[in-house]
Steps between C-alpha positions, in 0.01 A plus 500: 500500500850302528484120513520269736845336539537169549758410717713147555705413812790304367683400838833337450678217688823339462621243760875509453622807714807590671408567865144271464511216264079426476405801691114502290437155685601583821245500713342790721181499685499100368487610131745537226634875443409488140110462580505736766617758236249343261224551707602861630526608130184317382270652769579853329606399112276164410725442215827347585762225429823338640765528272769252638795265372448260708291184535467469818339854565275413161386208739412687786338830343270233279439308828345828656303583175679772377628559146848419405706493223876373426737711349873493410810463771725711330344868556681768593233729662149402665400839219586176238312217626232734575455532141544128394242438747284756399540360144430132635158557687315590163234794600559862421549748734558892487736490823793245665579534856795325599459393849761310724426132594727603861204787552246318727397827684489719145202700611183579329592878485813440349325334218232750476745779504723390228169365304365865496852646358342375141207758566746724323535390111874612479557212736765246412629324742404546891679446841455600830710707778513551887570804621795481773393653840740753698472170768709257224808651522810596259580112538144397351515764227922429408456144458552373136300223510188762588474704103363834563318659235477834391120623362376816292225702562283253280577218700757321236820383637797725394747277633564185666831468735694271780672831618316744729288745181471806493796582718418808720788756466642676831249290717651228797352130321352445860255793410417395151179255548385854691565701284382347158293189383692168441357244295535082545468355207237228559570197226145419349421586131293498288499596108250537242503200262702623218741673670589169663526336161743778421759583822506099513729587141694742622877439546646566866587896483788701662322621837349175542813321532672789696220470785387132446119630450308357199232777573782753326540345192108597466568850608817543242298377228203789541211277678339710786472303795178633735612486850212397774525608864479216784514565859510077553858316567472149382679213632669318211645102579857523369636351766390161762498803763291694289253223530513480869443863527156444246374216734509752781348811358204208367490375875413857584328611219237238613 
């Protein structure tokens, strides 16, 4: 009988940011973003810590009770301080999922779901995808800023990709989402321990800086990434708009 994994939430939250300086203390529903994500993700995983840069969000994630720890300013992925705060918190655990402090509505399935992709032992690292519905669009599935991902039959990603993969040969692109599955890449991770330790020493690769998607350098380097299927769209806070959009959805989630 295989053991029982232990798994650690490691949610990270920087206040400086381009379109929403502070954007894990804004408030919504008359609490901070970063404990509404804490206490989504806690009520599924019970392990789980704020890794942040800031001491102003250390302030407010102790003031609610949760656990926090400070790590370095100068990272250049969340995959990074995921590690240092993995590193800082002192327990062992078999599995580190990297959840987004702008996530408030990350939802339970999602966790579960990318959780159970480490029922399979060849596991490395884990993600989760959308499928793209016939009702999104060409302008939905073209957009760059949406990665599509391309799966075996095993479930592994092949391929991660801003452009419109696999491209469907002699077909109008207004009948592609009909005629094949589309995949949206949906950005939560999570990675056995010591493969963290190691793609955190990897040097940037070639396709990674081509597409601007850390997730390649993983791929490039032989790690088999276990794709999870969501049917749930989250609403992320990247923007003061974003935010007014959450308080609504909570007003009539209620």
């Amino acid at each position: 009988m295989a053991k029982e994994l232990k798994f650690i939430a490691i949610i990270p939250a920087r206040y400086a940011s381009t379109r929403f300086p502070g954007k894990p203390l804004a408030k919504l529903g008359g609490k901070p973003v970063i404990q509404r994500v804490y206490e989504r993700v806690t009520s599924v995983i019970s392990n789980a810590v704020v890794a942040t840069d800031d001491e102003r969000i250390y302030a407010a994630v102790e003031s609610f009770g949760g656990k926090v720890v400070m790590t370095s300013e100068n990272h250049k992925s969340g995959t990074d301080r995921c590690w240092e705060a993995y590193q800082k918190q002192g327990e062992e655990y078999d599995v580190v999922i990297n959840v987004q402090g702008d996530e408030p509505f990350i939802a339970h399935s999602q966790l579960r779901a990318i959780m159970a992709c480490f029922d399979s032992e060849s596991t490395d690292i884990a993600t989760l995808v959308k499928p793209f519905t016939p009702e999104d669009g060409w302008e939905a599935l073209s957009n760059p800023n949406s990665p599509k991902v391309v799966v075996g039959s095993n479930m592994n990603a092949l391929y991660f990709s801003r452009s419109v993969i696999p491209y469907l040969r002699g077909e109008e692109t207004n009948e592609w989402l009909s005629r094949h599955t589309y995949y949206k890449h949906i950005g939560l991770y999570a990675y056995r321990t010591k493969v963290l330790a190691e793609i955190t020493r990897l040097p940037q690769s070639s396709l990674e800086l081509a597409e601007s998607l850390e997730q390649l350098r993983w791929l490039e380097n032989g790690y088999r990434i276990k794709v999870g299927v969501t049917g749930v769209e989250t609403i992320g806070i990247d923007t003061p708009e974003d935010l007014m959009r959450a308080e609504e959805f909570l007003k009539n989630a209620r």
